[in-house]
BAROLO-464434 format. One line per 3 residues: number of its first residue (from 0); for each residue x, y, z of C-alpha. Coordinates in Angstrom, 2 decimals. Layout:
<sites>
NUM = X:Y:Z; ...
</sites>
This chain:
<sites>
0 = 70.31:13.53:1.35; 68.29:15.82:-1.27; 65.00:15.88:-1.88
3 = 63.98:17.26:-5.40; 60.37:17.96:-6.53; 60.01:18.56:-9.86
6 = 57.35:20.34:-11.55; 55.88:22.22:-14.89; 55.29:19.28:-17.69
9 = 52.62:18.56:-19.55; 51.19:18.79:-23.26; 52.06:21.17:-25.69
12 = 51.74:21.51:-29.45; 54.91:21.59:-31.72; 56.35:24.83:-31.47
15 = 55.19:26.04:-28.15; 56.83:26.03:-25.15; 56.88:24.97:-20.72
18 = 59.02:25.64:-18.01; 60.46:22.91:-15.34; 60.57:23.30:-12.11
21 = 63.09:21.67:-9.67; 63.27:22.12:-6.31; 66.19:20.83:-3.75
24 = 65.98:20.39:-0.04; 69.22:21.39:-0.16; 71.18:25.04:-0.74
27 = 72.25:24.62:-4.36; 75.43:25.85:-3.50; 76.22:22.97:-1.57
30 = 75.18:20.63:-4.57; 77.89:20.22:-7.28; 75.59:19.56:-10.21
33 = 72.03:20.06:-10.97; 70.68:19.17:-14.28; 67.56:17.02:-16.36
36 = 67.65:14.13:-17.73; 64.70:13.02:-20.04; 63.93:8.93:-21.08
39 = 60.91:8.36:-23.74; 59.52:4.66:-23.75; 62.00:2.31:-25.51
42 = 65.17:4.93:-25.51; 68.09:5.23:-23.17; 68.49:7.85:-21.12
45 = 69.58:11.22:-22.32; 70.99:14.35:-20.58; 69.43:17.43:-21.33
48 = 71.14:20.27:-19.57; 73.75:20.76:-16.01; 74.58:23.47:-14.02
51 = 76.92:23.63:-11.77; 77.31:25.24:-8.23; 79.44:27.99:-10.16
54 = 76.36:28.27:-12.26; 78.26:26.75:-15.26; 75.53:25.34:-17.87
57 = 76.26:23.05:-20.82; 73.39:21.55:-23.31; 72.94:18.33:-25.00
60 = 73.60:19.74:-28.87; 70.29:18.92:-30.14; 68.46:21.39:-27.34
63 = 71.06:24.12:-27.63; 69.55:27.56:-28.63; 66.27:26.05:-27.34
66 = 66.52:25.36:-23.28; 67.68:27.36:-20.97; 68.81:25.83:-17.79
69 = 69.07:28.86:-15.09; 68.79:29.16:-11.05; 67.24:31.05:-7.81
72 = 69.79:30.38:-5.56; 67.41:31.86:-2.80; 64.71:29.40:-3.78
75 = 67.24:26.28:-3.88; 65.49:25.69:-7.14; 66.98:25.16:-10.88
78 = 64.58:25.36:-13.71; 64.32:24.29:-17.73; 62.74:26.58:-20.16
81 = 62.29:24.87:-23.02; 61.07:26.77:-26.39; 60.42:25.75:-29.58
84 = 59.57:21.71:-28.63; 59.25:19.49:-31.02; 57.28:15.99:-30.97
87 = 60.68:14.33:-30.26; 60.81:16.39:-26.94; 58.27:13.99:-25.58
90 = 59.57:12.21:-22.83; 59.26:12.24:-19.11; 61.86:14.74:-17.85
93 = 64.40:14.05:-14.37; 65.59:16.17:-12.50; 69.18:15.11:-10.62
96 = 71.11:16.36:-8.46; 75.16:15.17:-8.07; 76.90:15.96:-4.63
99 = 80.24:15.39:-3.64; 80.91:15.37:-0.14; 84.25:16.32:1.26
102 = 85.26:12.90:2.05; 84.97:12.39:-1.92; 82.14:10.22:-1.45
105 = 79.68:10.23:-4.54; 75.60:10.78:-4.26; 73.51:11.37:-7.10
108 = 69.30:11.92:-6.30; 66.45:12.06:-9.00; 63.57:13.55:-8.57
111 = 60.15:11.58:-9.60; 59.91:13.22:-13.33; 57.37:14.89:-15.33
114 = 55.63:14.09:-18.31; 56.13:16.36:-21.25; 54.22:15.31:-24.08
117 = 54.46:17.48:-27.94; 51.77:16.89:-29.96; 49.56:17.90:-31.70
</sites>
């Protein structure tokens, strides 16, 4: 099982910027995927940005050249710097985290999200 805590939202005027913060009870390494998810009120869900164990990242196209998903492997933590938000950025933010075990068995864990809220 992994545990994330996530951490870093809040509000922010158009334009500025926060970091996330998730952190697994696991060694990353061991963890196939880590990535966010975000979900504002009346919207499905939406990914936001993966990395893998390899530390392969891709980006939903409307937050490319604007988040940064990165890693401390020796923190177990991945985090999501996001620049340049805009008020359709508000949303409350997951963190997940998609392990494969090596009898092929499927897990996927979320963490309990964060509010990030651009206004101004």
């Amino acid at each position: 099982q992994v545990h994330l805590v996530e951490s870093g939202g809040g509000l922010v005027q158009p334009g500025g910027s926060l970091k996330l913060s998730c952190a697994a009870s696991r060694n990353i390494f061991s963890i196939n995927a880590m990535g966010w998810y975000r979900q504002a009120p009346g919207k499905e869900r939406e990914l936001v940005a993966t990395i893998t164990s390899r530390g392969t990242t891709n980006y939903a196209d409307s937050m490319k050249g604007r988040f940064t998903i990165s890693r401390d492997v020796a923190k177990n933590t991945v985090y999501l710097q996001m620049n340049s938000l805009k008020p359709e950025d508000t949303a409350v933010y997951y963190c997940f985290a998609h392990l494969i075990t090596m009898a092929t068995m499927t897990y996927d864990y979320w963490g309990q999200g964060t509010q990030v809220t651009v206004s101004s």
